[in-house]
VEXKE-368261 format. One record per residue: residue in three letters; y, z, x of N, C-alpha, C in turn; residue number from 1. Coordinates in pm, 1 decimal, always signed. Example, Ala and Ser with C-alpha at 12.3 -4.5 7.8 and 13.67 -1.06 7.14 Angstrom:
<recs>
   r       nY       nZ       nX      caY      caZ      caX       cY       cZ       cX   k
 ALA   -569.0   +780.0  +1319.0   -450.0   +780.0  +1230.0   -330.0   +780.0  +1320.0   1
 SER   -225.0   +708.0  +1285.0   -106.0   +714.0  +1367.0     +3.0   +787.0  +1290.0   2
</recs>
This chain:
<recs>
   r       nY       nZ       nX      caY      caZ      caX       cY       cZ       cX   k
 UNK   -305.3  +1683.8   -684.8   -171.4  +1629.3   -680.0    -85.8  +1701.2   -782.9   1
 UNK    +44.3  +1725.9   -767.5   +103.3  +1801.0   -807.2   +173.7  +1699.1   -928.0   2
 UNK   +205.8  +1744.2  -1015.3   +316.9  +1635.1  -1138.7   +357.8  +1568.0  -1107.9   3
 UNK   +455.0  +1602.9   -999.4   +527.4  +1530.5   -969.7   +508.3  +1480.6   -810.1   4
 UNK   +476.0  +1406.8   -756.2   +444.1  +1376.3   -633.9   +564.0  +1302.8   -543.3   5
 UNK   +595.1  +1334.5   -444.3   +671.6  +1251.4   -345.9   +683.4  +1108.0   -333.6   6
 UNK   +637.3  +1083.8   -376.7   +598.5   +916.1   -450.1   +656.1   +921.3   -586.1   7
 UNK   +631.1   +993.2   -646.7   +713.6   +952.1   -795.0   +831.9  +1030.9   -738.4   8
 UNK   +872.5  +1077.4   -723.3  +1043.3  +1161.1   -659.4  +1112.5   +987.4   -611.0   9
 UNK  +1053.4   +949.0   -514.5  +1107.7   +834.1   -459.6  +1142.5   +716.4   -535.2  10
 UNK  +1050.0   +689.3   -644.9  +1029.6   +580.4   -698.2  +1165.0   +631.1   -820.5  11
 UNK  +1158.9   +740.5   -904.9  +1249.6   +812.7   -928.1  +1417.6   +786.6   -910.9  12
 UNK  +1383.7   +789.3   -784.4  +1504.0   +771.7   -738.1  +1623.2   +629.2   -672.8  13
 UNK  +1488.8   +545.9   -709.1  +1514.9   +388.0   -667.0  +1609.1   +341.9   -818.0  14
 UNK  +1686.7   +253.7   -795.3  +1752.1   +160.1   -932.6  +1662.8    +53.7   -962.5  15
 UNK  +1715.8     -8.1  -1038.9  +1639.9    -99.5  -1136.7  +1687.0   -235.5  -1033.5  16
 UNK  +1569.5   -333.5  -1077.8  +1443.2   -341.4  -1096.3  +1348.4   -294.8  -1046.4  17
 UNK  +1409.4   -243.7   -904.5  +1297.7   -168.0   -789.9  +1220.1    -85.5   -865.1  18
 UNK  +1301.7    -39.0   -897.8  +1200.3   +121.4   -947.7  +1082.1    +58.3  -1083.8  19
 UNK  +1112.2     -1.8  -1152.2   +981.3    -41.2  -1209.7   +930.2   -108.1  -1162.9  20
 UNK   +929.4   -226.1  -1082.2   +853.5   -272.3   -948.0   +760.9   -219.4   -878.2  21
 UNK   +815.4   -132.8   -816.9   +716.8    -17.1   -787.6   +662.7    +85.7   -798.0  22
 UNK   +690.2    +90.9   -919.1   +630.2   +193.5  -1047.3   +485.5   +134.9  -1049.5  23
 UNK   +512.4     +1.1  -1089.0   +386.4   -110.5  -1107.3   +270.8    -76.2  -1014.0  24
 UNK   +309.4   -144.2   -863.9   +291.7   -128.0   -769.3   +198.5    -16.6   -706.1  25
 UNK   +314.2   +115.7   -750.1   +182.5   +231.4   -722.4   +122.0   +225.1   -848.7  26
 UNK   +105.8   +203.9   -908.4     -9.9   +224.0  -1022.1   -145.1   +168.3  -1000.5  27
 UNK   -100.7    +57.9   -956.9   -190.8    -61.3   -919.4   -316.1     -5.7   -804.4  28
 UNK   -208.7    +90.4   -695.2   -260.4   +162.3   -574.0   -344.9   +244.3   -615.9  29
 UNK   -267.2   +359.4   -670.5   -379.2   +460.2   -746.2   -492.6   +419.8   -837.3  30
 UNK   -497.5   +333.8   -886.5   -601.5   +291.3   -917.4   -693.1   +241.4   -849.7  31
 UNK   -685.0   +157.0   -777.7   -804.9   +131.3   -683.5   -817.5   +213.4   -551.8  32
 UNK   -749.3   +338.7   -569.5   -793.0   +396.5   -478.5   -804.2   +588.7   -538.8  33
 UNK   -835.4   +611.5   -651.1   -841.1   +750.5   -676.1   -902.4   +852.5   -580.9  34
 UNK   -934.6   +792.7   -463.3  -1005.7   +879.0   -367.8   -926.6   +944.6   -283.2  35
 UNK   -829.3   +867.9   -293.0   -745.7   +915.6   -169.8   -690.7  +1055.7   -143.1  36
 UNK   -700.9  +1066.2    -67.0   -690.2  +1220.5     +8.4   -493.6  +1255.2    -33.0  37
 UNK   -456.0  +1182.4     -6.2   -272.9  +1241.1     +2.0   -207.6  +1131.8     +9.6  38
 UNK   -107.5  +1161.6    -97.9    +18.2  +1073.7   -103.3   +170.2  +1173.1     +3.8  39
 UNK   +231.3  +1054.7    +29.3   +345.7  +1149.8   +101.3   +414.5  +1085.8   +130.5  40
 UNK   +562.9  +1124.6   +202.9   +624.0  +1027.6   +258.6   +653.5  +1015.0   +401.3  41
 UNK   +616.5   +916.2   +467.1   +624.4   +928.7   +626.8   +708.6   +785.2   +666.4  42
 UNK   +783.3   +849.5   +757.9   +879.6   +793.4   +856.2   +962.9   +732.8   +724.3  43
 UNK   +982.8   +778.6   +638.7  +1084.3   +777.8   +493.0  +1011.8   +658.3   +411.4  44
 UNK   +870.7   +657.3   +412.2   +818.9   +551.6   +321.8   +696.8   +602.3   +257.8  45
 UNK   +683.6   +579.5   +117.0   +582.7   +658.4    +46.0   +470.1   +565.1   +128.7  46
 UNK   +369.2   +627.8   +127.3   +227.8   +587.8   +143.4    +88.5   +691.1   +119.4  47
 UNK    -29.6   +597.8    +87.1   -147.2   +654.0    +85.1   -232.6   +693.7   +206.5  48
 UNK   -271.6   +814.2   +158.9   -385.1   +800.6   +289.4   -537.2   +862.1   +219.7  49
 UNK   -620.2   +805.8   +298.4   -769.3   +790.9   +301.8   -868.0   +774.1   +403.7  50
 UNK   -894.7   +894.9   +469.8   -927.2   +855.5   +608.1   -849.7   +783.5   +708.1  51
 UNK   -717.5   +797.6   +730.4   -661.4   +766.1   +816.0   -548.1   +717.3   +709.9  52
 UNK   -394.7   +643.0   +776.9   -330.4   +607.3   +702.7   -407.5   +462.4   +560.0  53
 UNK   -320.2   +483.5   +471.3   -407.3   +348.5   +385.2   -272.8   +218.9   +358.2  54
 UNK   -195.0   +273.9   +299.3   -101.5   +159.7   +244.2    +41.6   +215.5   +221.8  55
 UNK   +121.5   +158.3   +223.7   +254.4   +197.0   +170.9   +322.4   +126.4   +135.8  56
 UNK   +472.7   +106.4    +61.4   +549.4    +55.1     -5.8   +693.0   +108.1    +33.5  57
 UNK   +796.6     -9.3    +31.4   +940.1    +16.0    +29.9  +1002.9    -70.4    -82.3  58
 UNK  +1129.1     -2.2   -111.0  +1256.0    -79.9   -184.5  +1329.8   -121.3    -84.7  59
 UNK  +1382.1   -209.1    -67.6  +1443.5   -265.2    +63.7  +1565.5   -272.7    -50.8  60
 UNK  +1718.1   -381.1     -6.0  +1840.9   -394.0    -59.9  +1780.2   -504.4   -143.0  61
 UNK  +1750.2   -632.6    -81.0  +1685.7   -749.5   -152.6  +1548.3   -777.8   -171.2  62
 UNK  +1469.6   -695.5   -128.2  +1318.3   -674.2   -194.1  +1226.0   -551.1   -147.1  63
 UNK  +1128.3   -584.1   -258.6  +1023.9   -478.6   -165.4   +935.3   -552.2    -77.5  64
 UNK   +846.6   -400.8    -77.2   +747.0   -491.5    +33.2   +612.3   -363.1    +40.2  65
 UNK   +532.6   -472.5    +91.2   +379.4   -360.2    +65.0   +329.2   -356.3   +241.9  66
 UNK   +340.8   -217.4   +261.5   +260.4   -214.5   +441.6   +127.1   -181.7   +430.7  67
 UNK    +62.1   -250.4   +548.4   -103.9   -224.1   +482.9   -147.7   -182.8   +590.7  68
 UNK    -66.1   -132.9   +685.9    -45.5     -2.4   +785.4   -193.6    -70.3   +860.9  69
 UNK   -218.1   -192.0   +871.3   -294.1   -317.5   +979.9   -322.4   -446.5   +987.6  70
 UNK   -277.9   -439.0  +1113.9   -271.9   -562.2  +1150.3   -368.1   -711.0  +1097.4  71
 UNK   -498.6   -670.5  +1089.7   -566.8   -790.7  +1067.0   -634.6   -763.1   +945.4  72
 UNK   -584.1   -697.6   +803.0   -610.8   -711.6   +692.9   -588.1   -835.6   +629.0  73
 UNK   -448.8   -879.4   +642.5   -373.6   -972.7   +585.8   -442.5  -1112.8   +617.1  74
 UNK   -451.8  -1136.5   +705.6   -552.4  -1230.6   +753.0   -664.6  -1341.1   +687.3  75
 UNK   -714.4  -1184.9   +591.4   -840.1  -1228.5   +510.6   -822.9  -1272.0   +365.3  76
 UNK   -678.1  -1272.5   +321.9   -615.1  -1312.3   +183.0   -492.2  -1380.6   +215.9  77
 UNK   -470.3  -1495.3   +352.9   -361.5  -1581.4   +340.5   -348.0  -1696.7   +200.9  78
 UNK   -450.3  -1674.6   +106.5   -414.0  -1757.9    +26.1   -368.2  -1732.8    -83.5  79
 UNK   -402.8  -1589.7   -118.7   -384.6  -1532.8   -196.6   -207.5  -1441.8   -165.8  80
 UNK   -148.2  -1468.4    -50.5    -28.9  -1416.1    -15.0    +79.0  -1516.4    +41.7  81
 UNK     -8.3  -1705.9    +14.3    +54.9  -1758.5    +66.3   +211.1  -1767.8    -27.9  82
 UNK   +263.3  -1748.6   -124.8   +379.2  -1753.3   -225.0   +463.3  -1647.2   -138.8  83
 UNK   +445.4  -1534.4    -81.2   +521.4  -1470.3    -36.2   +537.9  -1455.9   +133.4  84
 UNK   +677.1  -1386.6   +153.1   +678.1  -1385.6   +242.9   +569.8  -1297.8   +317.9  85
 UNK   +564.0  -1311.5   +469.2   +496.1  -1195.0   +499.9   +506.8  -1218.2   +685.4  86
 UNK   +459.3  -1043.6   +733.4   +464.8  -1044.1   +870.3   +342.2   -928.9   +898.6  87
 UNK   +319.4   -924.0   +981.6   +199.3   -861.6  +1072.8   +166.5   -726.6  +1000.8  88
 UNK    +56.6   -738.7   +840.6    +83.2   -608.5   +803.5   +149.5   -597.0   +672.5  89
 UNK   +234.2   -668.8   +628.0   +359.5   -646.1   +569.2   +341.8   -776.1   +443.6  90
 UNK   +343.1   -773.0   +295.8   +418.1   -898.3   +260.6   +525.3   -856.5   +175.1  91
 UNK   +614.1   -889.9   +176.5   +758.7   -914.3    +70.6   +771.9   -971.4    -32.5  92
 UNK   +837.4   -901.2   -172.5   +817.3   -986.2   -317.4   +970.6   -938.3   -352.2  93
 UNK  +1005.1  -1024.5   -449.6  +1079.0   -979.4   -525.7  +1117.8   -813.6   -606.5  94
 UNK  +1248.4   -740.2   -569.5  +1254.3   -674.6   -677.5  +1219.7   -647.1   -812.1  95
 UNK  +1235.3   -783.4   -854.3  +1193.5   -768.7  -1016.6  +1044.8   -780.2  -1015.9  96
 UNK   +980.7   -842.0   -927.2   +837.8   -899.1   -979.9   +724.3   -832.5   -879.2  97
 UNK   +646.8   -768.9   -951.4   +553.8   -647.1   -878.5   +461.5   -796.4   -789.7  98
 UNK   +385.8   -704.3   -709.3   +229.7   -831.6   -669.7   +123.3   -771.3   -766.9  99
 UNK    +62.9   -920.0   -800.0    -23.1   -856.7   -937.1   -122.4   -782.0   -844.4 100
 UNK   -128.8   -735.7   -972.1   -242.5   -533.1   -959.4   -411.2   -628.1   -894.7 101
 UNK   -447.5   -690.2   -956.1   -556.8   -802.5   -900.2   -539.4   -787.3   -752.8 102
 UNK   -418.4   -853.5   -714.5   -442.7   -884.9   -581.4   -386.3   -721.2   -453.6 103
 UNK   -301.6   -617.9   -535.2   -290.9   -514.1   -492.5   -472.1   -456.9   -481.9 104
 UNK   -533.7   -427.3   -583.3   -651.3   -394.2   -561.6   -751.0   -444.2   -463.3 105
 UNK   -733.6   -567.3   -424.2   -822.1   -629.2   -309.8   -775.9   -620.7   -196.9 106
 UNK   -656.7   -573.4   -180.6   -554.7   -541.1    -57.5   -631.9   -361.6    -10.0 107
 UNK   -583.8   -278.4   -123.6   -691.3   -204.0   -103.6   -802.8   -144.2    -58.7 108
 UNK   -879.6   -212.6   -124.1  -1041.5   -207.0   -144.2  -1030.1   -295.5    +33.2 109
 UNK   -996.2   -381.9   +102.7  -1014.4   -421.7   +226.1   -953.7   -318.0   +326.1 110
 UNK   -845.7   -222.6   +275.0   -778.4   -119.0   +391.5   -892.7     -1.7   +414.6 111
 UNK   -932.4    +54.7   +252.4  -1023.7   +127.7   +286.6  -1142.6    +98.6   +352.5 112
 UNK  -1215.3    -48.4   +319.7  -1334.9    -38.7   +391.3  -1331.8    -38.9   +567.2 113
 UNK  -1177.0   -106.5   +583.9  -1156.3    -68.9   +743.1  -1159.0    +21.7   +759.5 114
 UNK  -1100.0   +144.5   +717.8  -1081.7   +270.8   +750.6  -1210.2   +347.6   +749.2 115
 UNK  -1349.6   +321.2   +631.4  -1448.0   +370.4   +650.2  -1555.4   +334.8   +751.3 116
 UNK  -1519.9   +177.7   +813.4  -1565.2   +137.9   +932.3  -1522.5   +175.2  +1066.3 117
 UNK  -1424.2   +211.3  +1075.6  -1297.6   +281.7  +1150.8  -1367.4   +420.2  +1187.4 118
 UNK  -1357.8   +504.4  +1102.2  -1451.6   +619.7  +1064.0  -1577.0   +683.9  +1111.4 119
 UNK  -1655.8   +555.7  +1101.0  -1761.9   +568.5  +1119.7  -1824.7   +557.1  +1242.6 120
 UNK  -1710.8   +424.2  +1327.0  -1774.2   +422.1  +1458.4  -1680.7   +546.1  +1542.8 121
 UNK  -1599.3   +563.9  +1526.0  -1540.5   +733.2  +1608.6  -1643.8   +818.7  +1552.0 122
 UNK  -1740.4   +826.4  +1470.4  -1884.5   +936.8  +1454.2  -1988.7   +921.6  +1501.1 123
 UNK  -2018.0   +772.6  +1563.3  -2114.6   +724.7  +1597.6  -2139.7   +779.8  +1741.9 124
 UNK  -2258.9   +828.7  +1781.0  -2269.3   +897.3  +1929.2  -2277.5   +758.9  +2061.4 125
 UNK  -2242.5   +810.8  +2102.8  -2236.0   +721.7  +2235.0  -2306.7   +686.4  +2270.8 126
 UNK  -2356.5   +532.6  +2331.9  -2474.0   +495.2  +2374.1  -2466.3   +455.7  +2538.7 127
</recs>
């Protein structure tokens, strides 16, 4: 990864509170995920990837929001996401107030293991 990454350019370029919001935010990402293959920005939204897409993040006007780029992740931590909003994939927080790094990391750690299950059965030979 280069110094400066397309992800920090963006975040960079967000105003306050956003931008330390999700300063937070990716930190939180990169950390529980140092594996990841490439950061970038697609369809104008930073995200990770790791074997397939992993996660991404926006500054919206009145909040951010974390995409977990599938559908039935979210599913498995409605309690842990019940305070915020959320939609298929997607939950919404406040500008000022990141989602704690705790619960970013288990958001995570559940995208990748889909993706390495994901993975694995497109390798698996046909029966």
């Amino acid at each position: 990864m280069s110094l400066t990454s397309p992800i920090d350019e963006y975040i960079a370029g967000l105003a306050e509170p956003a931008r330390t919001t999700l300063a937070k935010v990716c930190a939180a990402i990169r950390a529980a995920v140092p594996e990841a293959t490439e950061e970038a920005i697609v369809y104008r939204m930073p995200g990770f990837k790791y074997k397939g897409p992993l996660i991404g993040f926006l500054a919206h006007p009145k909040h951010c929001a974390l995409y977990l780029m599938s559908g039935g992740v979210l599913d498995g931590f409605r309690k842990e996401v019940a305070a915020y909003e959320t939609a298929k994939g997607t939950i919404r927080f406040p500008l000022d107030k990141p989602l704690p790094a705790v619960l970013i990391r288990k958001l995570v750690k559940a995208r990748i293991a889909e993706n390495e299950a994901l993975k694995s059965r497109k390798k698996a030979p046909a029966e």
